[in-house]
Every structure is written in C-alpha cells, then in structure tokens.
C-alpha positions as CSV (number, residue, x, y, z in Angstrom):
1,X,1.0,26.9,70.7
2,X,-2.0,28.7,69.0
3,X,-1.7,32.4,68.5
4,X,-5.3,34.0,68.2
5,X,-4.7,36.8,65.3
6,X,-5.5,40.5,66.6
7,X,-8.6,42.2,66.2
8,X,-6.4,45.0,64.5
9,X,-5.3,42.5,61.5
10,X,-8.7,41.2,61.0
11,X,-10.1,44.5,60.6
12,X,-7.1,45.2,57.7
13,X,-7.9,41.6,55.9
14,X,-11.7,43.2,55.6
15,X,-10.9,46.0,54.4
16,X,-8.4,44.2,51.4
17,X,-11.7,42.5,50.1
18,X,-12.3,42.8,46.5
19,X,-15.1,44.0,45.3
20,X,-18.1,41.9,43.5
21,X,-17.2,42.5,39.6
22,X,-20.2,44.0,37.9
23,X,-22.0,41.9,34.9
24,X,-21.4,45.2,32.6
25,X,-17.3,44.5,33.0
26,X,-17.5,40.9,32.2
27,X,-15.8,40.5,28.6
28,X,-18.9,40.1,26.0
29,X,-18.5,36.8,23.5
30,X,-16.8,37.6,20.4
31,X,-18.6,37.8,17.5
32,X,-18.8,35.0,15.0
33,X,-17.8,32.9,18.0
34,X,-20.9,30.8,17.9
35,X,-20.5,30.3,13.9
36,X,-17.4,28.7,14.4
37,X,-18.5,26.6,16.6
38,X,-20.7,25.6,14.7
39,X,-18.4,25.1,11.8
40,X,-16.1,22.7,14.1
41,X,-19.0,20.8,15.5
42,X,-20.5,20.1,11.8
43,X,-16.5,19.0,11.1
44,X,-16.4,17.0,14.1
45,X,-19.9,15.2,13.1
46,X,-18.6,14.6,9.5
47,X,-15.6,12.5,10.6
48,X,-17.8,10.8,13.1
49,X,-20.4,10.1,10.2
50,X,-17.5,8.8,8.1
51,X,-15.9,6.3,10.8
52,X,-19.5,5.3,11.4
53,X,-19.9,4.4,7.8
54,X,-16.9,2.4,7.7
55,X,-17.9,0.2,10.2
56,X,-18.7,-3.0,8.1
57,X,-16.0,-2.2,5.4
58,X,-13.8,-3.1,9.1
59,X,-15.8,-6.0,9.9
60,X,-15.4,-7.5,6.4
61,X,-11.8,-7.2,6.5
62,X,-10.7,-8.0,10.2
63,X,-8.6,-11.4,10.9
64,X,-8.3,-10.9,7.0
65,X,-5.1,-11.1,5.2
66,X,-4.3,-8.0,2.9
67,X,-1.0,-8.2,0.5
68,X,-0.1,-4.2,-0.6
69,X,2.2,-4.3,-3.3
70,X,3.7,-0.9,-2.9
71,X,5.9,0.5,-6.0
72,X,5.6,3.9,-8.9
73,X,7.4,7.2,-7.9
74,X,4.7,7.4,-4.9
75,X,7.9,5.7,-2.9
76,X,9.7,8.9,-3.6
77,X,7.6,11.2,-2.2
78,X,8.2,12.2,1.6
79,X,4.3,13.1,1.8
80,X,2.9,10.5,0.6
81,X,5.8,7.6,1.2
82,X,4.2,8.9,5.0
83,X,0.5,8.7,4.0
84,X,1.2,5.1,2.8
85,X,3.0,3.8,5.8
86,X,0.1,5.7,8.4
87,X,-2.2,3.9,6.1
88,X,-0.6,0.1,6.7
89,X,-0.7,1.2,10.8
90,X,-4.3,2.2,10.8
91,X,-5.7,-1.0,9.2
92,X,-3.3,-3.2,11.4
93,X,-4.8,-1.2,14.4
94,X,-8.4,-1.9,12.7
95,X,-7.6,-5.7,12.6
96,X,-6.5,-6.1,9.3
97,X,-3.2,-8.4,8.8
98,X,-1.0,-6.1,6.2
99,X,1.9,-7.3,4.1
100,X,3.3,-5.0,2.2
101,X,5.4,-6.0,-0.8
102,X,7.3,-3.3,-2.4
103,X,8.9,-2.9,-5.9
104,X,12.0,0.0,-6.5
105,X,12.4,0.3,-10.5
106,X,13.2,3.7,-10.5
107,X,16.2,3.4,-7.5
108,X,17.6,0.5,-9.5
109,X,17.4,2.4,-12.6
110,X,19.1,5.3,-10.9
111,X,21.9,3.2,-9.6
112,X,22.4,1.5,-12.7
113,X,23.2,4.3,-14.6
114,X,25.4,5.7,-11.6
115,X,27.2,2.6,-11.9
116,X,27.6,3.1,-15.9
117,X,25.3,-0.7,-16.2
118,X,23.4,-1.0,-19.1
119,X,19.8,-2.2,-18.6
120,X,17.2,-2.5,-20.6
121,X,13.3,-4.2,-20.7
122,X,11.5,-6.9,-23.0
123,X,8.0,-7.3,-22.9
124,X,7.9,-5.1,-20.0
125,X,10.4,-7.0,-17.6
126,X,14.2,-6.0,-17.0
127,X,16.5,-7.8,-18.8
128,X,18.9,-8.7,-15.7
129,X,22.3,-9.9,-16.0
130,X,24.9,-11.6,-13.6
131,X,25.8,-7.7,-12.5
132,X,22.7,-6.3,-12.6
133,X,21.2,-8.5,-10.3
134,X,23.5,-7.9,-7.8
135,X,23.0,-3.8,-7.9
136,X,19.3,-5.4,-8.4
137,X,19.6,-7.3,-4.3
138,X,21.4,-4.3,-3.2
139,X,18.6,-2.0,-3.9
140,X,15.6,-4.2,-3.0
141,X,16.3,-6.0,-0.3
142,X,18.4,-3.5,1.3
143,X,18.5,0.6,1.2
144,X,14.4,0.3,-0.2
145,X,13.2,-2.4,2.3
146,X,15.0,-0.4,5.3
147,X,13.2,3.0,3.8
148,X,9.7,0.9,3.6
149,X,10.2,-0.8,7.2
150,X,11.9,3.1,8.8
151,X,8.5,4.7,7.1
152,X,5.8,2.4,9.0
153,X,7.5,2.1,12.4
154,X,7.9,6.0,12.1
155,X,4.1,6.4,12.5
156,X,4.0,3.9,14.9
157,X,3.5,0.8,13.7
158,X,6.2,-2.4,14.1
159,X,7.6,-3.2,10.4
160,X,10.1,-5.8,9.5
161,X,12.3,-6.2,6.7
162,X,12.7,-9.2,4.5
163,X,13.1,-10.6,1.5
164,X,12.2,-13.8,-0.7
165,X,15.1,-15.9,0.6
166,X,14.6,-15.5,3.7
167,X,13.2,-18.8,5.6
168,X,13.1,-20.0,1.7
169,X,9.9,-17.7,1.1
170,X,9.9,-17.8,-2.4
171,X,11.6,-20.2,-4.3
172,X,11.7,-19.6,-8.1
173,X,12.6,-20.8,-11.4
174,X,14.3,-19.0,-14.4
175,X,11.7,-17.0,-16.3
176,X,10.9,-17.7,-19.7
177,X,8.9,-15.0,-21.3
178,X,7.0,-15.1,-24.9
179,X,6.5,-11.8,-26.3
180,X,4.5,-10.5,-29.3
181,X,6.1,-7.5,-31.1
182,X,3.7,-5.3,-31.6
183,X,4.6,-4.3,-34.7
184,X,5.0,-7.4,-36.3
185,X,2.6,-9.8,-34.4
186,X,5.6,-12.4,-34.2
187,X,5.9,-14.1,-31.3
188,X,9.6,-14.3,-29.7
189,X,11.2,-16.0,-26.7
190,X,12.6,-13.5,-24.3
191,X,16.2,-14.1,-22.9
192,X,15.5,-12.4,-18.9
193,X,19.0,-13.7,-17.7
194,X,18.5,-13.4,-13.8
195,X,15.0,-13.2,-13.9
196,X,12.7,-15.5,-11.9
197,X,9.1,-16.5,-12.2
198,X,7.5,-18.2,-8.2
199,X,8.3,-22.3,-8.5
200,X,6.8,-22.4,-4.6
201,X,6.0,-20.0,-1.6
202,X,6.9,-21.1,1.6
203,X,4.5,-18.5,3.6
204,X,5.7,-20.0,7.4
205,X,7.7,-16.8,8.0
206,X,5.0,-14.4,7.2
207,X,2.2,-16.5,9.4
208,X,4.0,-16.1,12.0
209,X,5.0,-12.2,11.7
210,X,1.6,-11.5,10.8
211,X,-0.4,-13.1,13.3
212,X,2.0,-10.8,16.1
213,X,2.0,-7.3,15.9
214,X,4.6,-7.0,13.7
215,X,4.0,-5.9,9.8
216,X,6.0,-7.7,7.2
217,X,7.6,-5.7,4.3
218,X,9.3,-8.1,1.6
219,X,11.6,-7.8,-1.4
220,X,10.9,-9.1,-4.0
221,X,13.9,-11.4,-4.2
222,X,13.6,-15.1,-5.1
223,X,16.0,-17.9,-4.6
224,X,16.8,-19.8,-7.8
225,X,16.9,-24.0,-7.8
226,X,21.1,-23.7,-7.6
227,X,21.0,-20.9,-5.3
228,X,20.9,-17.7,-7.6
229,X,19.6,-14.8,-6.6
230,X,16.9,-14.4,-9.2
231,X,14.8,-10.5,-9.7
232,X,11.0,-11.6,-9.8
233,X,8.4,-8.8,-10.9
234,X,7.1,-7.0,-8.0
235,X,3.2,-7.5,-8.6
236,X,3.7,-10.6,-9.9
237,X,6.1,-11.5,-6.4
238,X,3.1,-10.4,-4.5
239,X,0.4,-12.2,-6.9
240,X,2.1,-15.4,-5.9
241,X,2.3,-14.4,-2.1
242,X,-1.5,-13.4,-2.0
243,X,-2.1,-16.7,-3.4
244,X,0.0,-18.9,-0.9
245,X,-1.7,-16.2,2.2
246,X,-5.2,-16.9,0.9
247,X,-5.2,-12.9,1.2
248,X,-8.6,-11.8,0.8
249,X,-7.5,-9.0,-1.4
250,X,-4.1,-8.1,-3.1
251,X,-3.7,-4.2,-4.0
252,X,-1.3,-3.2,-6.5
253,X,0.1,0.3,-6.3
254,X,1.4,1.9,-8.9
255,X,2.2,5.1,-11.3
256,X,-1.4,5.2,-13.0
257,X,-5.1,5.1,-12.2
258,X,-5.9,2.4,-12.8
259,X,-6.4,0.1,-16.1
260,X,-7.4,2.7,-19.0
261,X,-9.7,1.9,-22.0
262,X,-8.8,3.0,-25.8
263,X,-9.8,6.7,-25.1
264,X,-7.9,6.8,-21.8
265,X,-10.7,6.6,-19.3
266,X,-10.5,4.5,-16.1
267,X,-11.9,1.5,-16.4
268,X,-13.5,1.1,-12.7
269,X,-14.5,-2.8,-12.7
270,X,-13.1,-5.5,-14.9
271,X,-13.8,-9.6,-15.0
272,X,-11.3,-11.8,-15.5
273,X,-12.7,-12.3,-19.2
274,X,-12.9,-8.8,-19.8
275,X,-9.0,-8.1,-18.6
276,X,-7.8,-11.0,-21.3
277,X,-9.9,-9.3,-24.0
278,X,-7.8,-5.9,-23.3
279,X,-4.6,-7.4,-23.2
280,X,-5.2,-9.6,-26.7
281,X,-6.4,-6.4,-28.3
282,X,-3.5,-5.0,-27.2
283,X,-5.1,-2.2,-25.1
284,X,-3.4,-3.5,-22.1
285,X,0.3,-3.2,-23.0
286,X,4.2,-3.2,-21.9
287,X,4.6,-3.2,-18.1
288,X,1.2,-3.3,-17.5
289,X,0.8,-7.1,-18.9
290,X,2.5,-8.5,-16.8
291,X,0.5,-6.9,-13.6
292,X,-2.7,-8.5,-15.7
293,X,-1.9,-10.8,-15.9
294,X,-1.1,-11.6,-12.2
295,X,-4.5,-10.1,-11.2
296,X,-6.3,-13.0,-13.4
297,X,-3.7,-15.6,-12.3
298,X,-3.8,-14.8,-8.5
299,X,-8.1,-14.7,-9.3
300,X,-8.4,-17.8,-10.2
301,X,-6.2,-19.2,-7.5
302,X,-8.6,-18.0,-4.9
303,X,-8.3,-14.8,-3.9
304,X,-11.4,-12.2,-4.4
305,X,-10.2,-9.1,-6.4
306,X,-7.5,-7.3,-7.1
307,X,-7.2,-3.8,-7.5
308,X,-4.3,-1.8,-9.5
309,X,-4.6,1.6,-7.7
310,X,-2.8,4.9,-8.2
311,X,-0.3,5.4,-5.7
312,X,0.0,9.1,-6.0
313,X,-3.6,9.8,-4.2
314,X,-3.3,10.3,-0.7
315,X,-4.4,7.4,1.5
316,X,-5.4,5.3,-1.7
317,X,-5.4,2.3,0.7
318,X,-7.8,3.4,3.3
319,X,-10.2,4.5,0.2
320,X,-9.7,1.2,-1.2
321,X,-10.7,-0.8,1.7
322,X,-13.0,1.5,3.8
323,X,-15.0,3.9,1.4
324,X,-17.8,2.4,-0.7
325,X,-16.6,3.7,-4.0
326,X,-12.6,2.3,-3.5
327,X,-10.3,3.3,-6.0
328,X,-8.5,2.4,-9.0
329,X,-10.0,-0.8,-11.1
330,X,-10.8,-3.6,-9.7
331,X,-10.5,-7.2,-11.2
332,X,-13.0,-10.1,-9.8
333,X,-13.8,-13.2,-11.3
334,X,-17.0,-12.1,-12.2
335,X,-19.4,-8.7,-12.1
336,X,-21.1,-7.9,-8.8
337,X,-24.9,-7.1,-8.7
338,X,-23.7,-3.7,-6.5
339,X,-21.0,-1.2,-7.7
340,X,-20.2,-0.4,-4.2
341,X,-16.4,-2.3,-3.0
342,X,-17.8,-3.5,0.0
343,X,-20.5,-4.9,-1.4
C-alpha cells in the first residue's frame, strides 16, 4: 500500500535545502597550475613526437630477425640487467623477432677462483681445460641463462632458456687459434683445450621459438664431434647464429663504447676493410679481435651490419634500432651515403 507523506514532513524537507554556493566561495585555481600543465602537455607531445619518429625504424625491422649478444658487467647490474630485458619485450611487442645470446666471463671468473681453478687467456680467449669447462657449463647454461630468461619474463615478455646442444644447435669443432705476440711479431699456435669454434648451426629450434611468442635466450655452449662440451666465444657463438637466422642485424653488447681509434675516440661507422686495417695495425687488440673479427666474418655471410655497443647505457638497444643516430660503431660492408642507422 502507498502511504502519501504528510504535509508536515514536506514542509521540514524544504526547509533542509541547502543553499546555492556563491561564485566568491568557490576555491580559486592555484597558481602556477596552468604552467604545469603546460610543462606535462609539452612532455606528453615530446614522447609522442619521439614514437612518431620511430615509426619507419619499426617498419624496417618488423618480421625481421635481431640476434643480441648480451655480455660486460652490464649483466650485473639490477638497473640496467632490467632496462635490457624491457628492451628485448618492447621490440618483440613492435614485431621484431629477438634472440638474445648472452656471454658470463666475469661469473665464471668469479667461480673459478672460488673453486681455487686456475684460468687464464691467449689471444683474448680462455684457455679451458677438462675442469674448467665443466664450472664453464655450469655457469652458462645454467645459473646465467635462468638470470637472463627470470629478467625478460619479469617485465613481461615469454623467455626461454637454452643452450647450444640443445636440438644439436651448434655443433662445433676444437678451436685452433694463431696468435701474434705483440711484442715479438711471432706468430704462435694457441693450445684452447675445451674451446670450440661453430662446425654447423642447426637453427630448427630457434625458428620455431621465434616465430611464437616466445623469446629465445642461448648459452653459448657447443657440442664437440665426440660429444664434448666445448666453450665457444660469446660474440663469435652469436656471429655464427646471426648467420644461420639470416638476422638482419647482430648487436654485440659489451664493457666499451664501441671500437676506439689510436687517440681513444669512438669510431662511429667502420667497413669491413677499414675493421682489418685496425686489427693488423694492431689498434684493435686482445678480446676485442676476436669480436672483429666475427663482425666481418658474419658480414660477409649475409647479414647487414653489426654493431659492438656499450652495454652500460640505458636502453642501448632501443637507441640502436629506433633512434636515427644508434649507438656504438657499426660495421657494414661498405659506407652508406646517409650517417643516419636507419638509413
């Protein structure tokens, strides 16, 4: 049943009313509240401007195969170990196909001498040993590769761990390295023990990660022709992988800026030619050779540049691949016209 309210209670409503607020209470705008926004709105237009830009560094790279060989003491920073991995999720989101292969001379080094095992380097590559090559496998392709894979799928992206053996991915051969003392200028044959050199890349296992929405992170860890596990050199692991992938472009990460000149300027653009030149005059030298090297061999094999990058800037990738100016030196064949990357 409806009960009509009294005229009594409609009389006290009315009289509850509030008031109309009056336009001299109303708060006034704080001042230096329109100069912020306008400082936000000229920030907000700057990262548009610079997404905008990037535009056709995307296009050039999308459905394209990118190999990242991630090593230095950038792996042992938390800042930028995070930087790296939101880097490798942003350009898979943008359509890139990432594999990142990562090095770990400094956690092997660190375990070796926890362990009490001697090590020690020739022309720039560890001299590895029946012992050392197992702390060698240990570090690699486990606690490092889990760190790698735990860092990427942490900002969202869908890493997987694996290693050279796996699938037979990289088969390899025993390593036999010349080296001129620098000193003398006599040429010697190296002794690398468990140190291998890529015989033949199987790439099935990474074809079919990459074209999924998975992200491959491998080890550099061969598979000798008796079964032996045999340590191959990071960048030249992943020179060998970018050649097999037909990667349009292999980065190489790593401690420095890049390839120096006599006077210790960056060299920012380098032929093949040119690179040889530096490493017979002996301006390229020690560990850096061998990542030279790699660059011309991996060149000539197919793949457009290579760029040896410093892995302590923050997002070194992204700059790399989406700025004009990139980062680091970059090797090519031959000379562009344009300075600008994307060119």
């Amino acid at each position: 049943m409806y009960l009509r309210p009294s005229r009594r209670y409609k009389r006290e409503v009315s009289k509850t009313k509030p008031s109309p607020v009056k336009a001299k209470e109303r708060p006034a705008p704080k001042a230096g509240a329109a100069s912020g926004t306008t400082e936000i709105l000229a920030t907000v237009h700057a990262k548009a401007k610079m997404l905008s830009e990037a535009l056709p560094y995307m296009q050039r790279y999308d459905k394209q195969t990118v190999v990242v060989k991630y090593g230095g003491h950038a792996m042992g920073d938390p800042a930028l170990a995070a930087d790296f991995a939101r880097d490798i999720v942003l350009i898979k989101q943008a359509g890139v196909n990432p594999v990142v292969v990562h090095g770990g001379g400094p956690q092997i080094g660190s375990l070796l001498d926890r362990l009490n095992i001697r090590s020690e380097f020739k022309g720039g590559l560890r001299v590895t040993d029946r012992e050392t090559v197992e702390v060698v496998e240990m570090v690699l392709a486990g606690s490092v590769n889990k760190e790698v894979v735990t860092a990427i799928n942490t900002q969202g992206g869908k890493a997987v761990g694996i290693s050279g053996k796996d699938a037979n991915l990289m088969r390899a051969k025993r390593l036999e390295r010349r080296w001129r003392d620098p000193t003398s200028n006599i040429e010697k044959i190296v002794d690398l023990g468990f140190v291998g050199d890529p015989a033949f890349v199987d790439p099935h296992i990474i074809d079919v990660i990459i074209h999924s929405d998975l992200i491959p992170v491998v080890a550099p860890i061969g598979v000798g022709p008796d079964g032996e596990t045999l340590n191959i050199n990071a960048d030249t692991f992943a020179a060998a992988l970018a050649s097999a992938l037909k990667a349009k472009r292999l980065l190489l990460l790593t401690n420095v800026e890049g390839v120096l000149d006599r006077q210790g300027q960056l060299i920012k653009s380098l032929t093949t030619i040119e690179a040889q030149a530096l490493i017979d005059d002996g301006t390229i030298s020690g560990g850096m050779i061998p990542k030279i090297e790699s660059c011309i061999d991996v060149i000539a094999e197919g793949v457009e540049g290579v760029v040896i990058i410093n892995g302590r800037v923050p997002h070194a990738v992204l700059l790399e691949l989406f700025t004009e100016h990139g980062a680091g030196t970059l090797i090519e064949r031959r000379r562009r016209k344009s300075s600008a990357r994307g060119a």
